[in-house]
Structure formats: C-alpha cells, structure tokens
NUFINU-550077 format. One record per residue (C-alpha): x, y, z; residue in three letters. Coordinates in steps of 0.001 Angstrom, whole numbers, padded with zeros to 6 digits, always signed. Example, Ala and Ser with C-alpha at 12.3 -4.5 7.8 and 13.67 -1.06 7.14 Angstrom:
NUFINU-550077
+012300-004500+007800ALA/+013670-001060+007140SER/
//
This chain:
NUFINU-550077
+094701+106278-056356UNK/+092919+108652-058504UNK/+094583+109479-062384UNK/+094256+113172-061740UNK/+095963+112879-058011UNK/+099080+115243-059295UNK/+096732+117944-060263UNK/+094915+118419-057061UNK/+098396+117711-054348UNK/+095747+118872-051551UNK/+094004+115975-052340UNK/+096583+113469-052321UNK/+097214+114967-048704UNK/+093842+114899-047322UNK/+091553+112221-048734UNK/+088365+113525-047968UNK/+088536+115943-050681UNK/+088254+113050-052572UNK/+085800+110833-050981UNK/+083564+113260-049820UNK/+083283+114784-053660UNK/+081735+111395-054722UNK/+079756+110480-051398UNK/+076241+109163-052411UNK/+073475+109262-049825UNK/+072641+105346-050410UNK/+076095+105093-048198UNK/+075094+107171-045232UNK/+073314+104908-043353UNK/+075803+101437-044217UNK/+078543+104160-042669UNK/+076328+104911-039405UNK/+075484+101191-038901UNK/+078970+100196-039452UNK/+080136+103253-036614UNK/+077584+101943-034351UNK/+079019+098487-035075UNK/+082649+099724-034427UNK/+081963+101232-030963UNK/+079998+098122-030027UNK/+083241+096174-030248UNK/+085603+098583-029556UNK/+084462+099722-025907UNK/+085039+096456-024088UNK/+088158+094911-026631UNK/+089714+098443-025588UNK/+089445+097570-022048UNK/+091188+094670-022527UNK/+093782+095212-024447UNK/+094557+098334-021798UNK/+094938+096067-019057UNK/+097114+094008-021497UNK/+099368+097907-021468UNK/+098989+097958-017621UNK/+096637+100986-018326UNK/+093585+102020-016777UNK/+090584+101238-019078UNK/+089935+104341-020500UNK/+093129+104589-021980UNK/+092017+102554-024231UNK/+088890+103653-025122UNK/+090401+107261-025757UNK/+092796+105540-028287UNK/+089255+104598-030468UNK/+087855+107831-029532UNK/+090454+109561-030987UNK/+092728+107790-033238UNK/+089959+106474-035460UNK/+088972+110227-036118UNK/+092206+111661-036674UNK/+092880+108832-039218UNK/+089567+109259-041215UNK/+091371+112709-041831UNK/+094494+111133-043330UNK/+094011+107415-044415UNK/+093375+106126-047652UNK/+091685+103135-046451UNK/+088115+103228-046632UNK/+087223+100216-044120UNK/+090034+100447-042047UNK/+089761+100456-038494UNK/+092326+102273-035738UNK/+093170+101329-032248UNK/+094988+099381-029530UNK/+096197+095996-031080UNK/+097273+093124-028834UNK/+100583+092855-029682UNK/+101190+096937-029432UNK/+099504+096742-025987UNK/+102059+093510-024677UNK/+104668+095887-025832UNK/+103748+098615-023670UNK/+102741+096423-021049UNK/+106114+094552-020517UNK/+109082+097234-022136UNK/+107416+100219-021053UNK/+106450+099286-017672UNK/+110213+098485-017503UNK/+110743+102138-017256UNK/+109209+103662-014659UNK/+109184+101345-011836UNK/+105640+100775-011458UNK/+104364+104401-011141UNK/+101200+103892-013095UNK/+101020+107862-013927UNK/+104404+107285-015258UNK/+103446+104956-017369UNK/+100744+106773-019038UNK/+102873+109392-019427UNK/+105871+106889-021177UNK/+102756+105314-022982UNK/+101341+108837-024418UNK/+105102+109755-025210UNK/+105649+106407-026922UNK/+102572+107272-029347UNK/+103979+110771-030021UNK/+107306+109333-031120UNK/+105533+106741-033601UNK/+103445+109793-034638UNK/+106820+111649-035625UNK/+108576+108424-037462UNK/+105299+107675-039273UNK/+105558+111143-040579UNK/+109557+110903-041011UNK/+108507+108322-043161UNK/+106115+109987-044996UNK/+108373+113060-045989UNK/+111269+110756-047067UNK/+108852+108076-048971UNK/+110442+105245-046859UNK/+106690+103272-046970UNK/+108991+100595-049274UNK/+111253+099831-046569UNK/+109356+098891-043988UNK/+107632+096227-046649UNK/+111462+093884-045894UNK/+109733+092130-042513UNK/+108690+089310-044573UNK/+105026+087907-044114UNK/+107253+084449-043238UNK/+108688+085936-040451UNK/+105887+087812-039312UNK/+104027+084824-039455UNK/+106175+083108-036500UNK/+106616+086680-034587UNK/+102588+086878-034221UNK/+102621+082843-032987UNK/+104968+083840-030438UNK/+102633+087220-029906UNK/+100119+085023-029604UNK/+101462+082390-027121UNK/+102876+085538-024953UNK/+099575+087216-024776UNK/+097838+084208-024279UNK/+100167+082864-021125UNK/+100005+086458-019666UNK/+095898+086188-019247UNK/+095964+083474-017981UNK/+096906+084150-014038UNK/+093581+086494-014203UNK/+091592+083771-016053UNK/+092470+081443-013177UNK/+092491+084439-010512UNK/+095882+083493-008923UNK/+098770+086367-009041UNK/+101065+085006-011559UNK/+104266+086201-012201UNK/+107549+086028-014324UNK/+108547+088287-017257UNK/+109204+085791-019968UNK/+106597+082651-021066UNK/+107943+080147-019182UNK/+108614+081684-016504UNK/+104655+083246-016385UNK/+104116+079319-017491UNK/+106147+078356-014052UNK/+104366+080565-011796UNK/+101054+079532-013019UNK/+102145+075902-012548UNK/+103259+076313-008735UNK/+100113+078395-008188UNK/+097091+076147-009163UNK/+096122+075490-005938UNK/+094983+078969-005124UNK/+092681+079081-008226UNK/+089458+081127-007365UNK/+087174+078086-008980UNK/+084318+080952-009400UNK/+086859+083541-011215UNK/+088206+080459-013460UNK/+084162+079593-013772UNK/+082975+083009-015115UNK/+085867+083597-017429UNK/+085505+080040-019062UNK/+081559+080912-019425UNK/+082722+084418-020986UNK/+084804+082405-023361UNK/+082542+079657-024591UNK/+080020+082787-024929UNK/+082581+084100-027376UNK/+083411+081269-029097UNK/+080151+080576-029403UNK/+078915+083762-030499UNK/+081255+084316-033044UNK/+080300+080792-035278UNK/+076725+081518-034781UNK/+076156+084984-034971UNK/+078875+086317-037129UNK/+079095+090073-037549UNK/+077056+090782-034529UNK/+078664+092386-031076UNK/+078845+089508-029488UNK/+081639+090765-027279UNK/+079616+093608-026419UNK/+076255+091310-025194UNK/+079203+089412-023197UNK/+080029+092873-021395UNK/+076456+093783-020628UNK/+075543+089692-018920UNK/+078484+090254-016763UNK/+077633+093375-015503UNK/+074337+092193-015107UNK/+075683+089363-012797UNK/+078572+090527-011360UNK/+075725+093874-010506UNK/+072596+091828-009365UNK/+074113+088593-007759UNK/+075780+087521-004864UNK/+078879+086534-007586UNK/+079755+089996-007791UNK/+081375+089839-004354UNK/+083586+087156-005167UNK/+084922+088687-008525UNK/+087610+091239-008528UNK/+085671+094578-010881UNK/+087900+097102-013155UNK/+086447+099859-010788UNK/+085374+103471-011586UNK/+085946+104544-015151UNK/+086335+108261-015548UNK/+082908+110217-017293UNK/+084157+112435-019559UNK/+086143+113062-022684UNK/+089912+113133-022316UNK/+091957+115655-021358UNK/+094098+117165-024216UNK/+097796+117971-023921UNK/+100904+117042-024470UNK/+102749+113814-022456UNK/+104598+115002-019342UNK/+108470+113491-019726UNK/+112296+114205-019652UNK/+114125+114230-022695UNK/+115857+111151-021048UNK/+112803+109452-021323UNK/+113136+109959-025438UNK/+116155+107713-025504UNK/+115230+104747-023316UNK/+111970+104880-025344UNK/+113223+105159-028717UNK/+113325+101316-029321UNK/+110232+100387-027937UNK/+108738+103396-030605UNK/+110242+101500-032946UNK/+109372+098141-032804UNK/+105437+100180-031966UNK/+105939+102089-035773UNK/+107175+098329-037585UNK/+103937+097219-035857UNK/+101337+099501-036288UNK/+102742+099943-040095UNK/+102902+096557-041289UNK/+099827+095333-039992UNK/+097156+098709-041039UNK/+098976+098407-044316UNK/+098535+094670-044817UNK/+095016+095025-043237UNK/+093966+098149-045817UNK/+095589+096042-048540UNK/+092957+093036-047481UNK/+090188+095405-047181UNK/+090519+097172-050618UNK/+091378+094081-052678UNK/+087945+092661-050914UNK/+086362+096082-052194UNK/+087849+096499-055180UNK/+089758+099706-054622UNK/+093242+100780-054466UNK/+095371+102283-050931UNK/+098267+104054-050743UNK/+100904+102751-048658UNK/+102784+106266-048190UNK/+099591+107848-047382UNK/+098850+105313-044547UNK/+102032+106732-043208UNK/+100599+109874-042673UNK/+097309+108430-041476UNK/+099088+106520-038844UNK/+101069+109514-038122UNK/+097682+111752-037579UNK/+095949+108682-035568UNK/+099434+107891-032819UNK/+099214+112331-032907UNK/+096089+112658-031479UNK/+095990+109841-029206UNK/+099432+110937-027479UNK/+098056+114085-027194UNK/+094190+112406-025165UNK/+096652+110302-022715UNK/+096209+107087-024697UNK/+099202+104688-026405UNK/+100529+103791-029913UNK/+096915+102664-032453UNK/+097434+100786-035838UNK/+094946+099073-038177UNK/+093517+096106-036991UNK/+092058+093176-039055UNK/+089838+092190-036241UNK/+087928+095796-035663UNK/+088376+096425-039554UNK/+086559+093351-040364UNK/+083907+094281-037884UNK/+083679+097915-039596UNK/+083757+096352-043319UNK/+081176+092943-041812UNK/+078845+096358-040730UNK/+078826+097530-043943UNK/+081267+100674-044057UNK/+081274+102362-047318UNK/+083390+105001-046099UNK/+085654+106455-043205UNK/+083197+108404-042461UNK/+082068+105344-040030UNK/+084880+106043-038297UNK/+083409+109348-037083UNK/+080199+107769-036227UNK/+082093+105148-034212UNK/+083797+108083-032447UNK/+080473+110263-031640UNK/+079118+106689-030183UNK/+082420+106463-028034UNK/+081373+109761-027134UNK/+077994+109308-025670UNK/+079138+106535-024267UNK/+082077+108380-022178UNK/+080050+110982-021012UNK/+076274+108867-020287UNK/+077391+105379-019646UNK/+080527+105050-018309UNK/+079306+104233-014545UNK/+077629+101171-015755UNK/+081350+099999-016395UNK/+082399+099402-012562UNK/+081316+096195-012225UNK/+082454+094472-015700UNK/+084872+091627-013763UNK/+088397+091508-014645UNK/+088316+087770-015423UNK/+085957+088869-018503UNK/+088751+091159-020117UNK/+090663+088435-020107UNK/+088273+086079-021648UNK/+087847+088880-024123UNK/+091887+088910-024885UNK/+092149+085303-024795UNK/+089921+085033-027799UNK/+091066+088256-029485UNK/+094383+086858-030168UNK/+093437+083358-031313UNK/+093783+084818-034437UNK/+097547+085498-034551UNK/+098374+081655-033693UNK/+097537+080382-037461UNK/+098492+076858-037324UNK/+096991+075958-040680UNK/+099144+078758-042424UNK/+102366+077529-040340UNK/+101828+073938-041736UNK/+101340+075155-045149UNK/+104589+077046-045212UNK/+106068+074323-043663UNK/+105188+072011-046545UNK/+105989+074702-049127UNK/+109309+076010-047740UNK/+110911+074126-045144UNK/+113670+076744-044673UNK/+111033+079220-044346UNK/+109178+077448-042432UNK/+111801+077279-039902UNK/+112882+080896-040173UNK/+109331+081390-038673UNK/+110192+079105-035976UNK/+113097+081185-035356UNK/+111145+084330-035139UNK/+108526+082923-032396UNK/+110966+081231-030176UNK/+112476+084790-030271UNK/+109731+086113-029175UNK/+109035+083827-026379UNK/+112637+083474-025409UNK/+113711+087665-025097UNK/+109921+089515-025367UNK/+107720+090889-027153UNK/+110448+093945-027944UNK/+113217+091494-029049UNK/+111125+089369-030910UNK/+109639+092724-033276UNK/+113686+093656-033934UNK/+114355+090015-033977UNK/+111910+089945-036775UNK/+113127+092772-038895UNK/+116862+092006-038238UNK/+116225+088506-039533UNK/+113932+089615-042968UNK/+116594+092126-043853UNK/+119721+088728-043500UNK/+117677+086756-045305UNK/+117160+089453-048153UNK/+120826+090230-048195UNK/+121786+087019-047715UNK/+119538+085947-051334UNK/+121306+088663-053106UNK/+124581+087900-051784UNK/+124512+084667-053590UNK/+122232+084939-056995UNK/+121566+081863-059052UNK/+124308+081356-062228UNK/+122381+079541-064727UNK/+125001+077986-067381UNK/+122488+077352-070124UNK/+122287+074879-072946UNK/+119804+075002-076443UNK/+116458+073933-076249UNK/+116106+071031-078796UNK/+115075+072237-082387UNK/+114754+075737-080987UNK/+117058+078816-081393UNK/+116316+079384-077092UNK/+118305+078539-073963UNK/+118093+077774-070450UNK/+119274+076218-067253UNK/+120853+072986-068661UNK/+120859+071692-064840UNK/+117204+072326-064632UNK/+117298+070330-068223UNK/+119574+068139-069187UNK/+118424+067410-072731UNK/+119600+071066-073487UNK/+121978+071061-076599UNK/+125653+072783-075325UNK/+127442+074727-077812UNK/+131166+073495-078741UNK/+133526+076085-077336UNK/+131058+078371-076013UNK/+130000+078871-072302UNK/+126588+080227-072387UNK/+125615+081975-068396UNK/+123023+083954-067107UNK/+123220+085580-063313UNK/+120289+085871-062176UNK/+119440+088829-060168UNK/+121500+092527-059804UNK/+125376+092330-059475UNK/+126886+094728-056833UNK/+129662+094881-054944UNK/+128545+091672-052211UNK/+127926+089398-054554UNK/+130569+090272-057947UNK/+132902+088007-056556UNK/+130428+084994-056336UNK/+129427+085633-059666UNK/+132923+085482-060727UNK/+133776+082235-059175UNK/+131243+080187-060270UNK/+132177+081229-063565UNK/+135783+081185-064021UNK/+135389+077663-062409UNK/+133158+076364-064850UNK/+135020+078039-068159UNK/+138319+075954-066724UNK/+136333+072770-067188UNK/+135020+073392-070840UNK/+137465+071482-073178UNK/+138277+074158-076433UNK/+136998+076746-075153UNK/+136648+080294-077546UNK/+133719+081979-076523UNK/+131655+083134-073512UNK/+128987+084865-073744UNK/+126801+086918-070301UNK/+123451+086315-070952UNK/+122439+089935-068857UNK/+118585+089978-069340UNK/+117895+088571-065737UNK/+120402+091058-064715UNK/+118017+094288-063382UNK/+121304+096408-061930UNK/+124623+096203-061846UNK/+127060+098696-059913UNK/+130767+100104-060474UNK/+132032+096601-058605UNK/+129488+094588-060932UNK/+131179+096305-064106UNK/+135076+095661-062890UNK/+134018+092075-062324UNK/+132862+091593-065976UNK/+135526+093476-066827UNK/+138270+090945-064289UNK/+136216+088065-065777UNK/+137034+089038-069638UNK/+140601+088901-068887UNK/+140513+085812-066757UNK/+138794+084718-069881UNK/+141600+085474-072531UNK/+144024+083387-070127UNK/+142446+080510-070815UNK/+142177+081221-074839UNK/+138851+082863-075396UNK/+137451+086213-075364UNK/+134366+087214-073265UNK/+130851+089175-074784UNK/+127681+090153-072937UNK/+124170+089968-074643UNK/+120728+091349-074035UNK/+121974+094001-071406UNK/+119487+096202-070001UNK/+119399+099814-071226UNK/+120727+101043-067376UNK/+123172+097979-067843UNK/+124342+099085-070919UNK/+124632+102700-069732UNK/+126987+101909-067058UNK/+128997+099957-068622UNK/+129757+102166-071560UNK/+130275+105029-069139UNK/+132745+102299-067156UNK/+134307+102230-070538UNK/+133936+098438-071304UNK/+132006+098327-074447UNK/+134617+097577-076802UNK/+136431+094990-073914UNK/+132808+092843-074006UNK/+132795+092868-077830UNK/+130007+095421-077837UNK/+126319+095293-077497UNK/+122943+096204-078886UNK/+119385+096406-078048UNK/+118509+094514-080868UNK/+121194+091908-080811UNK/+119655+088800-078817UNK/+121646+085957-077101UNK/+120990+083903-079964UNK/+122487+086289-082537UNK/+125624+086124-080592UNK/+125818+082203-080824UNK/+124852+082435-084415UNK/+127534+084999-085143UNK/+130064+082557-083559UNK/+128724+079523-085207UNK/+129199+081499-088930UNK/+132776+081646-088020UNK/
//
C-alpha cells in the first residue's frame, strides 16, 4: 500500500501504474528468469492437475497462459503465481463432472462457466469490500480440510499410478476398488510412475529451485518416444497447437443454479489460499498486499480463463515459490511466463503426445504432499486439543461427503466456532493485586485482595444480543453469593461493542442489583460504549461515567465512604 494511494484511485485499481513507475532495469532480467522458471513448471503440473478436472491437457495450460496475465493486470502481489490448484481441480473433477453425465465438451463448458461465476463473486466482493469475511475459515480448519484434500487427491491417482481402472466416488470406496483390483496392476505402468516419483523426490532435495518436474517430462517422452516401453504405457495423446479460442462458455441458465455451489466453494478456495500465499510472499519480501485488491485480481485471472475454455485459477504456494525461488522482482514475470506458454503452444506442443499418463500422476502425487502437514497437525494438537480435533472434523468431512462438502463443511464449521466464542465471553470477577491499586482475574490468581461489599467483573469481549443473557447469569449468580453486598462495579475496558440488547442487560442487571441491596456502576467504558449507552438513556441508572475516571477511582470512591 502506497501513502498517496487515495490521490491517484486509478492506481489503487490497476497496480502497474504503480510498479511500473518505479521499475529499475537491474530487475528485468530476475523477472525473465523467474517467467522462464514459471512456464518450466507450469506446462507439465498443468497437465496434471487437468486430468485431476477430467479435462483435456490443454485446459490447463490455457489457465497459466491466461490467468497469470490477466492477474499481473490486477494483483497486488508481486511474486504471486496463478493457476489450476489441486484441490480446485478435484472439485471440478468430482462435482462438476456430476453434471453433465460424462459429456466431456460439457464439462468444459460447466468448467469455463464455473470460472466465470468465481470471476463475478470475486468482483461482488470487491465492490462490497467483503475481502474480511472470507478471512472466518480459520487456518485450524483449513488445516484438516487440505489433509483430507490431500488424502482424496492422493487415493484418486493412484488407480493410474498402478494402471488398473479404479473406481468409487468417495476415499474408501476408490480405496476398495483399488484393493479388489491389485491383481491387474500393469507392473511396467506401476514401474515408470514409481521411477517418475523417486525422480521427483529426489530432485526436489537436491536440486532445489530447478525444474525438476520439467526434466521428468522431457526423460519420459524420451522413453516412452524411443523405446519399446512406449507401447506398453497408455500416452495423453495429441495436444492441440495453438492459442485458445476466445469466447464466452456455452450453457443454460439452468446450468447457473446447479453450479452455483460448486463456484462457491471454487471462490473460498482460490481466495483464501492466493491471499494467504501473497501474504507469505510479501512478508518474505518485505512489502505489503492488499487483500481487497486480490479480489479483483482473482476476479480478472477466473475472467479471462472462462473466457480461453479453461477452469477456476487461484494463487498457489507451490508455483509462487517457484516464481519468487527464480528470482521474480515483479509481475511482470508473469508475462514472461505467459509469452513462454506461448511459444510453447504454438512450436512444441506435438512433442507432448507421448508424455505417459502414469507420469501426471507421479507429478500430482508429489504436488500435493504438501497439503498433508503432519508436523503442523501434531503441533496444534499439542497446543489446542479442541482445535486440534476441529481439524479432524474438517478432514473426515472431506473424505466422508467430497471435496465440495468438505470446503462448506469447512466454512460452516469456522463461522460455529466464531459464534459459538462470542456466544459465551469470559466474565472475569477480579480481585486487587497485592500492594497495587490494579485488578484481575482472581481465579487466574488467587492471592488477589477482594473488596468487602464490592463485586468487581469484567466481560470480556462485545455484548450483543446472543450472549447478554450469559453475561447476566454469571453475574447475578455470583452477586447472590457475596455476603454484604453494596457495590458492583462493570469493569467495560475489555468490552469493544455493545448493542441495544447489551445496554437493557446492564440496565436488567442494575435492578436485579438493587434487589439484593446494592446499586450497580460501570467504569472505563469505551467512548462507542459510552455513546450508546447515554443515547439508551442509562447514564444516570449506572451512576455515571467518565473517560478519566478509572476502575480504581470507583473502588476508591466507595472505600472513602
């Protein structure tokens, strides 16, 4: 964010007006290696995660092609990276297939649409500054909703990996199937994909930073091309030369309602993950994003890709870390990766036909290794057990009712367990600090000092209309068990809203209070507190309040009689 961004709106709107006005030449060729880089990776990871969609290949090279360029218009990231992402590509794969019956033109049509429709909520968003909302899927529970990704992605590779047909819409079922078929593994299928794997493994520890995936690609064309293996291993076929053709998806407006879910769960995707990627990326490179604006970056990316027959694109750590790895000062590598796609589309594409099968699979299999982070899930799980298991929760969604499910699964749960912390905020009833003039939890501290006939509380967090009445309770309970009772005093500093039901409590509480002898005062409100409740007319009721009058002023002022 730039300190002059309200003067120049233009700006704000399209970024390069700002990047390109302090773009020094030392950067141009870090930004051309890093494109280079990018396309490196991106053709044959694109291929893979397409046949993850049920796609043909170049679907998912378009996606690159296009979607990185459309979002170097409109991001604010400087390293990010746009394109298919595993878990947007098993979302295709198994809820939009579900659609059209196994017409593949269908499909891309439902897939292109799908991309159009995030396009139109990431700008939704955008317009009404909702980038805040979609921050309430918790990192906990998208922590177990990528394990699950991860297992379901995983467990539907690996029927190709072993060359037997598979089967089964959910895990265990494709788990099952797999089982009852190991007989008819193809030994010199399961061979070559287990060499493309260790190649990748491999690779990636010793070479860091470096294609690797792409050398894998070329070695198994080479083979599957010059040896007599090539006849035993099932090819991805002819890949179209040629840039895409532009226009807009062919569906019904039916097809808008039976896809509107799957859009959704695409958008909570593509959003969470390029924003927590671009937040990574800048923090690494000491710069600042703007969430809103990646809204309208991921807007202009799903745009053009719905519109060159490819599927929903997000940020992605994996081809972002290869872009920032490379060097990338600037999205202008994203162009550069684009203009490489390019070439490659129209010069290079028939040395594509013979890349086996079994080696997208090896390159999807070790793609999304990533997403199962066991050390993270045993951290959490020492930190937070009942986070921990909210996780769980998420993943064996996931695996239990699909990839779909398991993305609303995951927001339905973060938004419970938000409402379901501010339902019931913490009352601290709080004692003196030894030969101090403070206070604080006297549960948390026992040694705390209480005040003769005077309840001292503190709610901690807003009071609104769910959670007044718990505040109320708790209190009222514990002013019945405080022998003389005369004073009680609402410690409101931890209090950061209140609403009309919030102000009727206190005022309910005051004269629950005076029932039991004693009168009821607040202290330390803050100044949108304070403003409500005068307006709420309860000023006098709460034996008034100041700015300048502390907590500790009110217990002195009962303690001088």
């Amino acid at each position: 964010m730039y300190a002059d961004e309200r003067k120049r709106p233009l700006a704000s709107i399209f970024p390069p007006l700002r990047w390109l006005r302090g773009y020094q030449s030392s950067w141009l060729k870090p930004d051309i290696i890093g494109g280079i880089s990018l396309a490196a990776y991106a053709l044959p990871v694109s291929m893979a995660y397409a046949s993850l969609a049920g796609l043909p290949p170049q679907s998912g090279i378009y996606c690159y092609l296009i979607g990185g360029l459309c979002y170097a218009l409109f991001g604010s990231s400087r390293q990010l990276a746009v394109g298919p992402t595993s878990a947007i590509s098993l979302l295709i794969g198994f809820s939009a297939a579900q659609l059209v019956g196994g017409d593949p033109s269908r499909l891309m049509a439902i897939a292109a649409l799908t991309a159009l429709m995030v396009a139109a909520m990431s700008a939704i968003a955008w317009l009404f500054r909702l980038s805040t909302l979609v921050n309430f899927i918790s990192d906990t529970v998208l922590l177990g909703f990528k394990a699950g990704a991860g297992i379901t992605i995983a467990m539907t590779q690996i029927p190709k990996l072993l060359g037997v047909p598979g089967g089964g819409k959910f895990v265990f079922q494709t788990a099952w199937a797999v089982i009852t078929q190991l007989p008819q593994t193809n030994l010199i299928t399961l061979a070559c994909g287990l060499v493309a794997l260790g190649l990748l493994i491999a690779g990636s520890r010793l070479l860091p930073g470096r294609p690797v995936v792409l050398f894998v690609v070329i070695l198994a064309i080479a083979v599957a091309s010059t040896t007599p293996l090539g006849h035993a291993l099932k090819t991805i076929g002819d890949v179209p030369r040629g840039l895409p053709a532009f226009g807009l998806p062919a569906f019904n407006f039916s097809d808008v309602n039976a896809d509107l879910p799957i859009a959704l769960a695409c958008f909570l995707l593509a959003y969470i993950e390029g924003v927590s990627t671009a937040r990574t990326l800048a923090r690494k490179n000491d710069y600042d994003i703007d969430a809103r604006q990646e809204l309208l970056g991921l807007s202009a990316a799903n745009l053009g890709v719905a519109f060159a027959q490819g599927y929903p694109v997000a940020g992605g750590l994996s081809q972002s870390a290869v872009n920032d790895k490379a060097g990338a000062k600037t999205p202008l590598a994203l162009v550069f990766a684009s203009i490489a796609i390019a070439i490659c589309l129209l010069f290079l594409t028939p040395l594509l036909r013979d890349l086996p099968v079994v080696v997208l699979a090896a390159i999807v299999l070790f793609a999304v290794g990533g997403l199962l982070n066991l050390t993270e899930l045993r951290r959490l799980r020492s930190i937070s057990p009942v986070e921990f298991w909210l996780a769980m929760v998420s993943l064996a969604g996931v695996l239990l009712l699909g990839i779909l499910e398991g993305v609303l699964i995951a927001a339905a749960l973060s938004l419970l367990v938000v409402i379901a912390s501010a339902a019931r905020p913490h009352v601290a009833f709080l004692g003196r600090i030894p030969e101090t003039r403070r206070y604080s939890d006297q549960e948390r501290h026992p040694d705390n000092q209480s005040i003769p006939g005077v309840l001292l509380f503190r709610p901690e967090g807003s009071i609104v209309y769910f959670n007044a009445d718990h505040v109320l309770a708790n209190v009222f309970e514990r002013a019945r068990s405080v022998p003389g009772l005369r004073l009680v005093i609402a410690d409101l500093s931890a209090v950061p809203a209140i609403d009309i039901a919030g102000a009727t409590m206190l005022g309910t509480l005051a004269s629950e209070i005076e029932t039991l002898g004693a009168r009821l005062r607040v202290a330390e409100p803050r100044a949108r507190v304070r403003d409500l409740l005068r307006r709420a007319g309860l000023e006098e009721k709460l034996g008034g309040f100041s700015r300048r009058a502390s907590l500790d002023d009110a217990v002195a002022e009962f303690e001088a009689g």
